[in-house]
Each structure stands twice: as C-alpha cells, then as structure tokens.
PyMOL Python script that loads the backbone (N, CA, C, O; Angstrom):
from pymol import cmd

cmd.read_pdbstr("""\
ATOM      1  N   UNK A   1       0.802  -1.186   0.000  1.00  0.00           N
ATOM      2  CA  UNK A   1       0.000   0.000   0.000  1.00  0.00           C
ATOM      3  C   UNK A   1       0.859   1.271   0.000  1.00  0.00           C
ATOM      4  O   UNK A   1       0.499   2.267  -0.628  1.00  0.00           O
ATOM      5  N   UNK A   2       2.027   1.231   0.727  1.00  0.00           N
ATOM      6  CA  UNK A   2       2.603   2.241   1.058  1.00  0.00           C
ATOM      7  C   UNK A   2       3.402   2.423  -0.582  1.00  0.00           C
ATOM      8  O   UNK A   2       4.268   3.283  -0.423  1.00  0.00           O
ATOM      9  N   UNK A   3       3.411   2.043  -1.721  1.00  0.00           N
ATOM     10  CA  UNK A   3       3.968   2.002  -2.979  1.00  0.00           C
ATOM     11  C   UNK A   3       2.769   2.755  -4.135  1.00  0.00           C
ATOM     12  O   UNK A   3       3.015   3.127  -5.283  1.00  0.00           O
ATOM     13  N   UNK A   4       1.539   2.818  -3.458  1.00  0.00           N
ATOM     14  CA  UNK A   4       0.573   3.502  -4.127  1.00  0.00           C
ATOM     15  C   UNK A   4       0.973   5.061  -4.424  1.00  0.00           C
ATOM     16  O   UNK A   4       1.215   5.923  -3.579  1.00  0.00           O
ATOM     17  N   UNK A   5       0.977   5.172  -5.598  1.00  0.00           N
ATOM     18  CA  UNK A   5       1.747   6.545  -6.220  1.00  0.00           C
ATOM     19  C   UNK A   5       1.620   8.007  -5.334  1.00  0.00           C
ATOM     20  O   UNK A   5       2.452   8.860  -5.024  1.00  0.00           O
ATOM     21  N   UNK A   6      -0.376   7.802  -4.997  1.00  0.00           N
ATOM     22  CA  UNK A   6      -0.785   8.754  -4.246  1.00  0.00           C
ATOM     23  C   UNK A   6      -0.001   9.158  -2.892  1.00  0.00           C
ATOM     24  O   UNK A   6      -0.015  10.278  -2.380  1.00  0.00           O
ATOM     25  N   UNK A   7       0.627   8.120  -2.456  1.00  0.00           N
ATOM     26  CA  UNK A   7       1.840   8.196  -0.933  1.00  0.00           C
ATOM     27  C   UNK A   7       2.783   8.803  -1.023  1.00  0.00           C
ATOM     28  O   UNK A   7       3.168   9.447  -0.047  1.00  0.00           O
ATOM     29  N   UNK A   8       3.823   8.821  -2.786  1.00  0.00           N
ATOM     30  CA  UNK A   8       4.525   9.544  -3.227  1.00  0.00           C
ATOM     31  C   UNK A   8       6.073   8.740  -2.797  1.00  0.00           C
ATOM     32  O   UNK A   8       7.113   9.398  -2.787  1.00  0.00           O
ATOM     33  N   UNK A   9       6.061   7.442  -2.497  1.00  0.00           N
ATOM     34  CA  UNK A   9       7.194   6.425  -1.493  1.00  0.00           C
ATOM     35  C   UNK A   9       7.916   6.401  -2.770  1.00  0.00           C
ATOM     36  O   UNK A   9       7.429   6.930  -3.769  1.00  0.00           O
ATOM     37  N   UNK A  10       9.200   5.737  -2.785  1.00  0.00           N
ATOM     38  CA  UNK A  10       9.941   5.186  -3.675  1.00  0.00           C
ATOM     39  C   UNK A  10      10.159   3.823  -3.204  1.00  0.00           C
ATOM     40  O   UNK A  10      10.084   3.596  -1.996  1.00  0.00           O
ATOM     41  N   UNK A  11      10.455   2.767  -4.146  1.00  0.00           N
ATOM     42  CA  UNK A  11      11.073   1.582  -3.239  1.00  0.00           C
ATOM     43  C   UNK A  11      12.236   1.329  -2.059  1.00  0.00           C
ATOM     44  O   UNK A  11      12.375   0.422  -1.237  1.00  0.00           O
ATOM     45  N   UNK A  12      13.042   2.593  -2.359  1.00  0.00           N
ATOM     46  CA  UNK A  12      14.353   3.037  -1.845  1.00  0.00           C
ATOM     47  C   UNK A  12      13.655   3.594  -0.215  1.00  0.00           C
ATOM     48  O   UNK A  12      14.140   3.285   0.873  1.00  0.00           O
ATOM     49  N   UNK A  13      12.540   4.387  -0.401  1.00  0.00           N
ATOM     50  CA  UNK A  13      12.394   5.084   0.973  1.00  0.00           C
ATOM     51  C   UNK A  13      11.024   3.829   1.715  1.00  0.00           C
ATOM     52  O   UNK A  13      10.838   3.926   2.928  1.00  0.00           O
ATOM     53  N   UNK A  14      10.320   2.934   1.058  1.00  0.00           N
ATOM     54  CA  UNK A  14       9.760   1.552   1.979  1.00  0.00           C
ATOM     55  C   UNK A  14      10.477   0.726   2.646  1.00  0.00           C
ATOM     56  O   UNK A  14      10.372   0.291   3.792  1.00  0.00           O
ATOM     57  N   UNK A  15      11.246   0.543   1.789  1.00  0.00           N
ATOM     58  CA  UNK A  15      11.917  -0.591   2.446  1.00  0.00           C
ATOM     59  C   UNK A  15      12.507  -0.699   3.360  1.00  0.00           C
ATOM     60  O   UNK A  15      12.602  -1.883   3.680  1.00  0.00           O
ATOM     61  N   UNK A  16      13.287   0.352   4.391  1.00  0.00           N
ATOM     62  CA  UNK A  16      13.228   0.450   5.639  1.00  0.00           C
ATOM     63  C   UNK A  16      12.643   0.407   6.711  1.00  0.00           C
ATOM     64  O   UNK A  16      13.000   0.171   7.865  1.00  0.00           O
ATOM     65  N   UNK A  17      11.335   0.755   6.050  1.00  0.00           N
ATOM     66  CA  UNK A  17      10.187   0.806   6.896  1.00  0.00           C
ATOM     67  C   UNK A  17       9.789  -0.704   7.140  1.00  0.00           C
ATOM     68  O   UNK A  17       9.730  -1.182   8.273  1.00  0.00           O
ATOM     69  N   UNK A  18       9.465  -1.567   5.744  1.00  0.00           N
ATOM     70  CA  UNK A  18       9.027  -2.523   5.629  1.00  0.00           C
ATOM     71  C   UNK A  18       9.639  -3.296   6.598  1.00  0.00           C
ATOM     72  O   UNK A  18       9.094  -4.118   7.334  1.00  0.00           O
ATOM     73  N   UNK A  19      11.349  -2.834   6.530  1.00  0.00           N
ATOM     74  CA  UNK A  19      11.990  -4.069   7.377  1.00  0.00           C
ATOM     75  C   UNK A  19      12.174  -4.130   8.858  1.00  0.00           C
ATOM     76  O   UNK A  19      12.689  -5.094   9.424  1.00  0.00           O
ATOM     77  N   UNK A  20      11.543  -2.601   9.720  1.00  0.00           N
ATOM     78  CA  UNK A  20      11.632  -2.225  10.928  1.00  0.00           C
ATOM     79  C   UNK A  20      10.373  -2.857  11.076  1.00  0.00           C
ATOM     80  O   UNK A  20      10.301  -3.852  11.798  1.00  0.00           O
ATOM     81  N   UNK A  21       9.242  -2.363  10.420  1.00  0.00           N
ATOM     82  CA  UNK A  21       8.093  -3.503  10.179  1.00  0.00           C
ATOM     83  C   UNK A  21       7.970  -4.681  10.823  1.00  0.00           C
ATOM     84  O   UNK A  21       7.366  -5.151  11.787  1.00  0.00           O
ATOM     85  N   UNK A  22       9.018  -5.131   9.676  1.00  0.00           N
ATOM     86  CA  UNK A  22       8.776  -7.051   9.890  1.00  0.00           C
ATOM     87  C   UNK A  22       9.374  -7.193  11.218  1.00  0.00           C
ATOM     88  O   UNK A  22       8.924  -8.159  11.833  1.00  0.00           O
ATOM     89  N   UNK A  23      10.353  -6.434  11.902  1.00  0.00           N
ATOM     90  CA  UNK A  23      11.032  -6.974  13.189  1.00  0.00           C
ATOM     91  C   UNK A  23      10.570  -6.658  14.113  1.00  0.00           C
ATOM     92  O   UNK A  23      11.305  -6.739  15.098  1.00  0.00           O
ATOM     93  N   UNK A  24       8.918  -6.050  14.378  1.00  0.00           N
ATOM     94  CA  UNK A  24       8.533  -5.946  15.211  1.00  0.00           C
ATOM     95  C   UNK A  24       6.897  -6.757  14.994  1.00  0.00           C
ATOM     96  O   UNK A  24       6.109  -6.942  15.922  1.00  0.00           O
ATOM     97  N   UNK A  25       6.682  -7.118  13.692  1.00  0.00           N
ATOM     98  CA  UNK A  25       5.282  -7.680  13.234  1.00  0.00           C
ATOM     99  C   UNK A  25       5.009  -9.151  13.762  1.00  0.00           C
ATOM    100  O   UNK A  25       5.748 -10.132  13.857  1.00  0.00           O
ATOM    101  N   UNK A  26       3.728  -8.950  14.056  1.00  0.00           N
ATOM    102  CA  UNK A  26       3.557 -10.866  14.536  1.00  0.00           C
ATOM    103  C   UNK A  26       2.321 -10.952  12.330  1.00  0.00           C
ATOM    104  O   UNK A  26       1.387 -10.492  11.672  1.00  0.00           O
ATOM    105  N   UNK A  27       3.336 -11.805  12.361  1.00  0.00           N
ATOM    106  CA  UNK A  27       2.129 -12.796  10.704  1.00  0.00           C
ATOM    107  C   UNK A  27       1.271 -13.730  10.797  1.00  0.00           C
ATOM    108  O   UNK A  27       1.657 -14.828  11.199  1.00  0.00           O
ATOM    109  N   UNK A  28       0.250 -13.579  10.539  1.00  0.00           N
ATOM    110  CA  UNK A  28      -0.690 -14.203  10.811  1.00  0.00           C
ATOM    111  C   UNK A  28      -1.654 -14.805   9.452  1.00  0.00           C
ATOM    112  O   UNK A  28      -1.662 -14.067   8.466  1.00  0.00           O
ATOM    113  N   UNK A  29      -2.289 -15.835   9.383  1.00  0.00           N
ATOM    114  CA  UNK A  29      -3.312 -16.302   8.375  1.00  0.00           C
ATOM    115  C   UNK A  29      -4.500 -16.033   8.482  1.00  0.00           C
ATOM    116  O   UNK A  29      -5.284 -16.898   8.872  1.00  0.00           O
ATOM    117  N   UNK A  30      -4.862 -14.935   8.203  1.00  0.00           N
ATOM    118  CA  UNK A  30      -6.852 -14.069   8.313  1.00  0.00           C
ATOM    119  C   UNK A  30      -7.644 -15.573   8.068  1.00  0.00           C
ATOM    120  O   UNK A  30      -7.243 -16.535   7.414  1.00  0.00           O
ATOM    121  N   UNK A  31      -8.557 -15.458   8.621  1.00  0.00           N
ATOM    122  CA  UNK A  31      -9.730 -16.053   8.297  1.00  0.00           C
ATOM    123  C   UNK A  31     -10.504 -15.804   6.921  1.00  0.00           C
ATOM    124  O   UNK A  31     -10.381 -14.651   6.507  1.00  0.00           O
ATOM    125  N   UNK A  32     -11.256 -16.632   6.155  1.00  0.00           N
ATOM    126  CA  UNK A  32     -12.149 -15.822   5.386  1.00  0.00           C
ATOM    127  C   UNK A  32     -13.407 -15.337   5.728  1.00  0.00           C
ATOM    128  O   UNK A  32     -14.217 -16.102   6.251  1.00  0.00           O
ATOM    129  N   UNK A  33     -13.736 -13.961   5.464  1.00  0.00           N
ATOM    130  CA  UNK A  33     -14.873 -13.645   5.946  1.00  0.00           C
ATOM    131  C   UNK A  33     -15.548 -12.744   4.480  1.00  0.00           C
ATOM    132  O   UNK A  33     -15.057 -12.137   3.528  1.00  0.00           O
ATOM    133  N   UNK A  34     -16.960 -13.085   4.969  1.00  0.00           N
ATOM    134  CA  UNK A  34     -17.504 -12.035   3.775  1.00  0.00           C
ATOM    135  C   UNK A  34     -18.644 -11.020   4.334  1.00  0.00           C
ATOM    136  O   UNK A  34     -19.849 -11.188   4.149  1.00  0.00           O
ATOM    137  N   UNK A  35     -18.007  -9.834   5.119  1.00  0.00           N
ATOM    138  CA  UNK A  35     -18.847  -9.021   5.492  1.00  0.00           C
ATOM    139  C   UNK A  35     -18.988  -7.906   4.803  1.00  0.00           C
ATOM    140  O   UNK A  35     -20.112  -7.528   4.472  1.00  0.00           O
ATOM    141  N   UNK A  36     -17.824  -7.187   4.470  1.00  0.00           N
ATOM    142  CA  UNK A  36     -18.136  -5.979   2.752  1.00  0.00           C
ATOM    143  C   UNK A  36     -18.419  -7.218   1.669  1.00  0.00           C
ATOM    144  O   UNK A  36     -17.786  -8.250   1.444  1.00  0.00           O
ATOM    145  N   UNK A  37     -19.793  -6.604   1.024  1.00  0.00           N
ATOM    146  CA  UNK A  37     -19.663  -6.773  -0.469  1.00  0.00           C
ATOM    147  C   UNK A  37     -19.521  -6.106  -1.368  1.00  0.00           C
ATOM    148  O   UNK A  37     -19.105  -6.361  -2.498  1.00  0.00           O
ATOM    149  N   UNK A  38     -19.965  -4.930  -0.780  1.00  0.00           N
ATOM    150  CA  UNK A  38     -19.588  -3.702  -2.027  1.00  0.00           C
ATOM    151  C   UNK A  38     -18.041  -3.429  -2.302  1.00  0.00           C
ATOM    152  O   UNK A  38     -17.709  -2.598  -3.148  1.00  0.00           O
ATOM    153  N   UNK A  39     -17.076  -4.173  -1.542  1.00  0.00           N
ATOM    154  CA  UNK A  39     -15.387  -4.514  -1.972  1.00  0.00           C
ATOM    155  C   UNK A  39     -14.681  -5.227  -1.122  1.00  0.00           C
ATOM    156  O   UNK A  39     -13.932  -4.817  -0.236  1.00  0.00           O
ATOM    157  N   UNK A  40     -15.032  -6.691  -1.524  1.00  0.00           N
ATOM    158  CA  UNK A  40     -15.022  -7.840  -0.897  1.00  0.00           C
ATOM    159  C   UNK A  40     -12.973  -7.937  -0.874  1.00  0.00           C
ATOM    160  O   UNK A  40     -12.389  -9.013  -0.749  1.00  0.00           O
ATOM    161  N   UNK A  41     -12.487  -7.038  -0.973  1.00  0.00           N
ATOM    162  CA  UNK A  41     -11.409  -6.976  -0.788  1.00  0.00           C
ATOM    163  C   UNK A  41     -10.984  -6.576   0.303  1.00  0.00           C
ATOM    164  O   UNK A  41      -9.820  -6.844   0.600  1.00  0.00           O
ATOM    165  N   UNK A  42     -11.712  -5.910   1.099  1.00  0.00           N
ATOM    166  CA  UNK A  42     -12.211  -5.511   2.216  1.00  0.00           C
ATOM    167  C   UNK A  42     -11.495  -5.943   3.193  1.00  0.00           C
ATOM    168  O   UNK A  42     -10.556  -5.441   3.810  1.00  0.00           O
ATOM    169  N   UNK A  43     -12.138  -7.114   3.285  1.00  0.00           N
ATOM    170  CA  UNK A  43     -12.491  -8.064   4.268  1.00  0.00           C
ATOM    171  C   UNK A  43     -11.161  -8.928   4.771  1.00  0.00           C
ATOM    172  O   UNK A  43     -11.004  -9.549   5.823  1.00  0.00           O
ATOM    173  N   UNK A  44     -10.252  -8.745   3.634  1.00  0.00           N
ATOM    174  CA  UNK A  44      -9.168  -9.628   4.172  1.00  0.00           C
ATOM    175  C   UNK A  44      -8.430  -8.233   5.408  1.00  0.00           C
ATOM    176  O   UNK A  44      -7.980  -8.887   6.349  1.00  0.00           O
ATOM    177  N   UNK A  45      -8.267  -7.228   5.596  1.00  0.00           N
ATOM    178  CA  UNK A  45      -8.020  -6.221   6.809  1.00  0.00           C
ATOM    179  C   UNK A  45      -8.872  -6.549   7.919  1.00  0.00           C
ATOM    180  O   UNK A  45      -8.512  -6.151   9.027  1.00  0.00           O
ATOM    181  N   UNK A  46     -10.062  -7.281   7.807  1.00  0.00           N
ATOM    182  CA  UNK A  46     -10.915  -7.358   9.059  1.00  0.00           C
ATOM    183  C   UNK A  46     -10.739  -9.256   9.582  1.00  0.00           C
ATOM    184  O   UNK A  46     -11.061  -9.786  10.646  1.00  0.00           O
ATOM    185  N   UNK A  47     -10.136  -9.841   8.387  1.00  0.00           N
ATOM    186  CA  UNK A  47      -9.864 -11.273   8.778  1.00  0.00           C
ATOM    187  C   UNK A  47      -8.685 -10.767   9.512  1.00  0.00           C
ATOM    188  O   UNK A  47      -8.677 -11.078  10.703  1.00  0.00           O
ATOM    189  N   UNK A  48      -7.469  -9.906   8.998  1.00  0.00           N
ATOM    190  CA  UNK A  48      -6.059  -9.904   9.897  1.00  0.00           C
ATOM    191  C   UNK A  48      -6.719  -9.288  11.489  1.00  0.00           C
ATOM    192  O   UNK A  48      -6.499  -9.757  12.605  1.00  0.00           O
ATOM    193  N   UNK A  49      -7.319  -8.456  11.231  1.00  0.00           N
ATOM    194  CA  UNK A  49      -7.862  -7.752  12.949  1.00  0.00           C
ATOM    195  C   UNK A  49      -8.204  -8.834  13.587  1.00  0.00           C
ATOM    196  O   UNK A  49      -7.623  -9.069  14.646  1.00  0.00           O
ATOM    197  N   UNK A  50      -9.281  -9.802  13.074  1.00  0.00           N
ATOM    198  CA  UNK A  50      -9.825 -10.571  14.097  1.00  0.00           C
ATOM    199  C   UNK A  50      -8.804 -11.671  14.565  1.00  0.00           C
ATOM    200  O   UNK A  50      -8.865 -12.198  15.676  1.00  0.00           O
ATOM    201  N   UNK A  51      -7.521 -12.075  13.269  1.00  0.00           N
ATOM    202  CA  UNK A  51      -6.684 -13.009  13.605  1.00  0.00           C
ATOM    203  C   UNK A  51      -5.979 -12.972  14.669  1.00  0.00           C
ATOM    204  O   UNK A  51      -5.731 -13.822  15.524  1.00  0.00           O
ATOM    205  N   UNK A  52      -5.599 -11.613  14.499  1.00  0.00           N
ATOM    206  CA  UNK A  52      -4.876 -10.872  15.095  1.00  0.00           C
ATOM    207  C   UNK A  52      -4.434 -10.246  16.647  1.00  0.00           C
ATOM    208  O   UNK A  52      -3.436  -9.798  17.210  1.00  0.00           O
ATOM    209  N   UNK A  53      -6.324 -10.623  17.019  1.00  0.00           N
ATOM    210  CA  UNK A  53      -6.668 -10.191  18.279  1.00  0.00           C
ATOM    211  C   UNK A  53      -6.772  -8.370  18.384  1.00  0.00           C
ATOM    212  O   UNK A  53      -6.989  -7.826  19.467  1.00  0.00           O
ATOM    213  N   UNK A  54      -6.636  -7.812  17.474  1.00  0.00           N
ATOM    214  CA  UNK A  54      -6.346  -6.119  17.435  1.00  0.00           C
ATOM    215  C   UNK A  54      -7.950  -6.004  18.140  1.00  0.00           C
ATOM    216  O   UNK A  54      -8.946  -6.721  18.237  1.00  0.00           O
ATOM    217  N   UNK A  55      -7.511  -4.623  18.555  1.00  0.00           N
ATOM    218  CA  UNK A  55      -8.646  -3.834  19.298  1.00  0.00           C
ATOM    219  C   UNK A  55      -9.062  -2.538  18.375  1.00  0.00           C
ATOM    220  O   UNK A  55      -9.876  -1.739  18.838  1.00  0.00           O
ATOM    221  N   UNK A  56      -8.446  -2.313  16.937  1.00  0.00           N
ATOM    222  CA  UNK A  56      -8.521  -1.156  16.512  1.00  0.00           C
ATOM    223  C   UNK A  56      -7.807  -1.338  14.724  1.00  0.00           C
ATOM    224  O   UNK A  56      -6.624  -1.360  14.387  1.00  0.00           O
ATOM    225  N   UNK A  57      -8.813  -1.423  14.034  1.00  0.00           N
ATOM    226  CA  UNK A  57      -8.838  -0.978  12.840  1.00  0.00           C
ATOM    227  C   UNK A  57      -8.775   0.909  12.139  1.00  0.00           C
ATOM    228  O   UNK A  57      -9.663   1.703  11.829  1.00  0.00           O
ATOM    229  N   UNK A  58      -7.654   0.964  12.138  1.00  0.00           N
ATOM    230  CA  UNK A  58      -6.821   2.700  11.422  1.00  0.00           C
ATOM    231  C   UNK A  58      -7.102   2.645  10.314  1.00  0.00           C
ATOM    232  O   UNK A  58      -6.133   2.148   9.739  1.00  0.00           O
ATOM    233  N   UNK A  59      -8.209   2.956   9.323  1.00  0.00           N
ATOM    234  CA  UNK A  59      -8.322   3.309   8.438  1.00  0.00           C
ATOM    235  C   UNK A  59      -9.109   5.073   7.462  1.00  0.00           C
ATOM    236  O   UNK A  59      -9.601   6.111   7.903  1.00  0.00           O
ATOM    237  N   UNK A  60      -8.864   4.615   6.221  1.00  0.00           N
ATOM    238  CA  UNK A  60      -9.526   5.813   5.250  1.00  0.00           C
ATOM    239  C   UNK A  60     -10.380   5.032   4.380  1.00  0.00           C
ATOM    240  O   UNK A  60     -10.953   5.670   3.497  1.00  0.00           O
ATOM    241  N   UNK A  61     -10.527   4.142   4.427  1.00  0.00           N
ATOM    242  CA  UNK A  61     -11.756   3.136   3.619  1.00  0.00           C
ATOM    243  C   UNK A  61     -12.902   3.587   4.203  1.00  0.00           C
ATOM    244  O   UNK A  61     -13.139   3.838   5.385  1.00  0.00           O
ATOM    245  N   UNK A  62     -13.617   3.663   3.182  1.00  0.00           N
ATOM    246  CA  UNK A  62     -14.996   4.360   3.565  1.00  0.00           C
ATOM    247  C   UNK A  62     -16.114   3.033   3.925  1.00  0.00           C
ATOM    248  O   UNK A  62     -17.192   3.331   4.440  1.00  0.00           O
ATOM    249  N   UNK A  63     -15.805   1.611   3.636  1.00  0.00           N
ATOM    250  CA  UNK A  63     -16.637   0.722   3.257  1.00  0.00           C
ATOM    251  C   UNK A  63     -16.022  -0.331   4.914  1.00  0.00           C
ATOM    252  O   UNK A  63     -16.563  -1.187   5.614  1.00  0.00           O
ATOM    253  N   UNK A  64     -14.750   0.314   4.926  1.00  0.00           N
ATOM    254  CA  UNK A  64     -14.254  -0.328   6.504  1.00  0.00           C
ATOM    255  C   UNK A  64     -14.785   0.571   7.807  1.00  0.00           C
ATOM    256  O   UNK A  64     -15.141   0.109   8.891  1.00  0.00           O
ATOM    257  N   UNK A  65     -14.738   2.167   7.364  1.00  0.00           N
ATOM    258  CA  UNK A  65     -15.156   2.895   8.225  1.00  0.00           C
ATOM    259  C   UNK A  65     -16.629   3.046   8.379  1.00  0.00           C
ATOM    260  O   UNK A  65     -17.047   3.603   9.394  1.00  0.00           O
ATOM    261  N   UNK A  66     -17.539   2.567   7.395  1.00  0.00           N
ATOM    262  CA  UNK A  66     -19.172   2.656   7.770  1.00  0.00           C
ATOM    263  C   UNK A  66     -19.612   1.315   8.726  1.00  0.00           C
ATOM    264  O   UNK A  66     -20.671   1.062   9.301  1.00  0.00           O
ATOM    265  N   UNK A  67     -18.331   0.572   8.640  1.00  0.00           N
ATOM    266  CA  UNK A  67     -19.149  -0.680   9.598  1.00  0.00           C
ATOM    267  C   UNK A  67     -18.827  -0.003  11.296  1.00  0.00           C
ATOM    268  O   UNK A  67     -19.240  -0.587  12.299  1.00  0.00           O
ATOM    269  N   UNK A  68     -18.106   1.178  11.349  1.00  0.00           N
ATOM    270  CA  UNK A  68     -18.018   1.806  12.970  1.00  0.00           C
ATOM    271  C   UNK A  68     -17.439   0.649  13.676  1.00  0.00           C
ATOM    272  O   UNK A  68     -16.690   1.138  14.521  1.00  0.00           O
ATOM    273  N   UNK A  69     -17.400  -0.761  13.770  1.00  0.00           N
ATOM    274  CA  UNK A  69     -17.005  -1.513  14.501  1.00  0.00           C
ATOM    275  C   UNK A  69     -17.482  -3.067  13.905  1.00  0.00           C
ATOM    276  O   UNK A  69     -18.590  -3.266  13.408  1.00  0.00           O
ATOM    277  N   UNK A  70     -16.240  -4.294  14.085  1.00  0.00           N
ATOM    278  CA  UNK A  70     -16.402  -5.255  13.480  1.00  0.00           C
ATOM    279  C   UNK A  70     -16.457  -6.107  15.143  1.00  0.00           C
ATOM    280  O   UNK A  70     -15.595  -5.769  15.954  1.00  0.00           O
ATOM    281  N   UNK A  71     -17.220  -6.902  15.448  1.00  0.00           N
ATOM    282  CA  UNK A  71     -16.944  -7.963  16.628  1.00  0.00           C
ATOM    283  C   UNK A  71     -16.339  -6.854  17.469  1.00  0.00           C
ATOM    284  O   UNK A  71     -16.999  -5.820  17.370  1.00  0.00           O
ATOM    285  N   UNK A  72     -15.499  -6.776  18.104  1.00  0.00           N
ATOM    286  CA  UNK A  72     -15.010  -6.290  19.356  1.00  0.00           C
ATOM    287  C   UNK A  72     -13.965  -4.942  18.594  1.00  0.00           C
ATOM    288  O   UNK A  72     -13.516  -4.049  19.313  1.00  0.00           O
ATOM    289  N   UNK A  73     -13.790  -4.964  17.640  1.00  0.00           N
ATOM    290  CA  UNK A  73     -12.698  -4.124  17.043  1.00  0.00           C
ATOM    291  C   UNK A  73     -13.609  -3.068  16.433  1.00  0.00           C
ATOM    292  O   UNK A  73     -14.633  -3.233  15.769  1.00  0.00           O
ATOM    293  N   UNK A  74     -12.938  -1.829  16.849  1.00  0.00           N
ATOM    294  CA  UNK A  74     -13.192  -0.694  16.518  1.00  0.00           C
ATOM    295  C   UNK A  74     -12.839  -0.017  15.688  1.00  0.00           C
ATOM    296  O   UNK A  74     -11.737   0.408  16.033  1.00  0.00           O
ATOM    297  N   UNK A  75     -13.295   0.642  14.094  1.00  0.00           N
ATOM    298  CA  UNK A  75     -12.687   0.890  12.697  1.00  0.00           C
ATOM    299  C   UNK A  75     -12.887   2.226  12.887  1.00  0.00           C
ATOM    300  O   UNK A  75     -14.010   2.719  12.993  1.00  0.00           O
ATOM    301  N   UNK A  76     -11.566   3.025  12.951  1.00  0.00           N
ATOM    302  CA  UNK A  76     -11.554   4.410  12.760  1.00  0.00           C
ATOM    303  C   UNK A  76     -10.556   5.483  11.871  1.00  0.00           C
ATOM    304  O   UNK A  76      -9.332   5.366  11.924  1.00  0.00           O
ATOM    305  N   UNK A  77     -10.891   6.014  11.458  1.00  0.00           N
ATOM    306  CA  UNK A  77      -9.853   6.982  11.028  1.00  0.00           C
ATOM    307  C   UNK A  77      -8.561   7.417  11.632  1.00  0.00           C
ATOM    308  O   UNK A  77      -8.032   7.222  12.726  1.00  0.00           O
ATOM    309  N   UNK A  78      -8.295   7.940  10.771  1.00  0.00           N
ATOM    310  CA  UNK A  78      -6.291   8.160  11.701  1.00  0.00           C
ATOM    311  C   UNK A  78      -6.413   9.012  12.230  1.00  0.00           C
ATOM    312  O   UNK A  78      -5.819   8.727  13.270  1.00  0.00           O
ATOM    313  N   UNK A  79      -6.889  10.291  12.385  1.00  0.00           N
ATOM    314  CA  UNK A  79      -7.324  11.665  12.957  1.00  0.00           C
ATOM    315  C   UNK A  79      -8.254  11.157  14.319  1.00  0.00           C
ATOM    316  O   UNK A  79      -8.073  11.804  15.351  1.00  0.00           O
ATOM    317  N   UNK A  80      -9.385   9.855  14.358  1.00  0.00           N
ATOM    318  CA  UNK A  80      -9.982   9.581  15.413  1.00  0.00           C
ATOM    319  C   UNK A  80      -8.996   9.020  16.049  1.00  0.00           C
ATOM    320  O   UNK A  80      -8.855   9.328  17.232  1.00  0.00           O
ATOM    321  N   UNK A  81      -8.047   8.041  15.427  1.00  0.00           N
ATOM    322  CA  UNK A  81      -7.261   7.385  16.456  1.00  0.00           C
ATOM    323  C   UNK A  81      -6.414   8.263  17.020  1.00  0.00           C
ATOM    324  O   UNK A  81      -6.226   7.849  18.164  1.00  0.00           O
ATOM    325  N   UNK A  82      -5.860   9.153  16.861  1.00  0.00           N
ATOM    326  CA  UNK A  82      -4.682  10.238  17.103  1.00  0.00           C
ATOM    327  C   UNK A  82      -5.090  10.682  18.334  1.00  0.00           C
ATOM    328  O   UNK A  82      -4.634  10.412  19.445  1.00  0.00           O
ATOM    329  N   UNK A  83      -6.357  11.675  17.889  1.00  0.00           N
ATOM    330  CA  UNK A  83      -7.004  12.182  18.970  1.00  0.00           C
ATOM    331  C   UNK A  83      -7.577  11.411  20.633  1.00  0.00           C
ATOM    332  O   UNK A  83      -7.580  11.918  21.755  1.00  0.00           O
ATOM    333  N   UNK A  84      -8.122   9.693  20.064  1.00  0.00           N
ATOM    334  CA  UNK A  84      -8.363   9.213  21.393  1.00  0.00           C
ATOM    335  C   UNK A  84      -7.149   9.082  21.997  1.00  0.00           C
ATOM    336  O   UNK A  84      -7.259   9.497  23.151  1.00  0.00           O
ATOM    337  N   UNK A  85      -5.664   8.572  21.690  1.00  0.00           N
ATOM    338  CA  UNK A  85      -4.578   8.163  21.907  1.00  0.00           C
ATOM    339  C   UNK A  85      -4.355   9.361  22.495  1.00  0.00           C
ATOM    340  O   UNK A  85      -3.677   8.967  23.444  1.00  0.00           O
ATOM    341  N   UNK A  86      -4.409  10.244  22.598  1.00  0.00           N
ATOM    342  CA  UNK A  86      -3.528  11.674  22.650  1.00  0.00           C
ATOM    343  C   UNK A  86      -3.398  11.553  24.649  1.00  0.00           C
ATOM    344  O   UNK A  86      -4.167  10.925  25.375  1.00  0.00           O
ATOM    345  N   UNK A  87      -2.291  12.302  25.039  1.00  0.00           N
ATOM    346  CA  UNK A  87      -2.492  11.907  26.534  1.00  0.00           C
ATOM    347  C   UNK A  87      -1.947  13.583  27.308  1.00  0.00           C
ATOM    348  O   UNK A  87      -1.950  13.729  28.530  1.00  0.00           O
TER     349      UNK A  87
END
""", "prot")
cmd.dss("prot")
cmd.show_as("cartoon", "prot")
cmd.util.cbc("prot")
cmd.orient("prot")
C-alpha cells in the first residue's frame, strides 16, 4: 500500500520501513470472511484484525469505516485514532 503513487514512497524510501516492520510484526493467516460486499477486498483487513486479536482498525476506507465496529474491534480513522490516543 505504502507504494501507491498517491503516498509519493519510492522503493528506496519503503523498504526500511518494511523491514523495521517485519522486526517488530507478529504474521498471521486471516480467516475468510464475507462481510463488505460492495469490496469484498475488504475483508481480508478485518480477517487480519480478528486473527490478530487487534482492538482497533486505522483506516480511510470508507466501506471499513461505515461498519463503525467489526466484533469487538473498533474501525476508525487516523485523525480519530490520534485524537483518542492523545495523553
């Protein structure tokens, strides 16, 4: 995602990231689920949450952010998450 033109990344400036990333990431195998249909592509971000055990889905998807909350996990914007986090 972070290679999507709109981000403006180069491969040169991800891949650091990617690899501080991986050394702190747990990988996991999502479940399949089919709760978006209007972009059933969706759904594999809400299989990693639930795999995952996360308490909090960070998104700008409009089709992740109208469900307000999946099972126990809460789908919000980056500006909502910022702000609850803030201390």
């Amino acid at each position: 995602m972070l290679g999507y033109p709109k981000f403006g990344f180069s491969p040169e400036e991800i891949a650091p990231f990617v690899e501080d990333l991986l050394s702190i990431a747990r990988l996991v195998e999502p479940p399949n689920l089919d709760v978006i249909i209007a972009d059933p592509s969706d759904n594999l971000f809400l299989g990693i949450a639930v795999k995952g055990s996360c308490q909090v889905v960070v998104s700008g998807d409009h089709h992740l952010l109208s469900l307000k909350q999946f099972r126990s996990i809460q789908v919000v914007t980056a500006s909502e998450f910022m702000y609850a986090t803030r201390i």
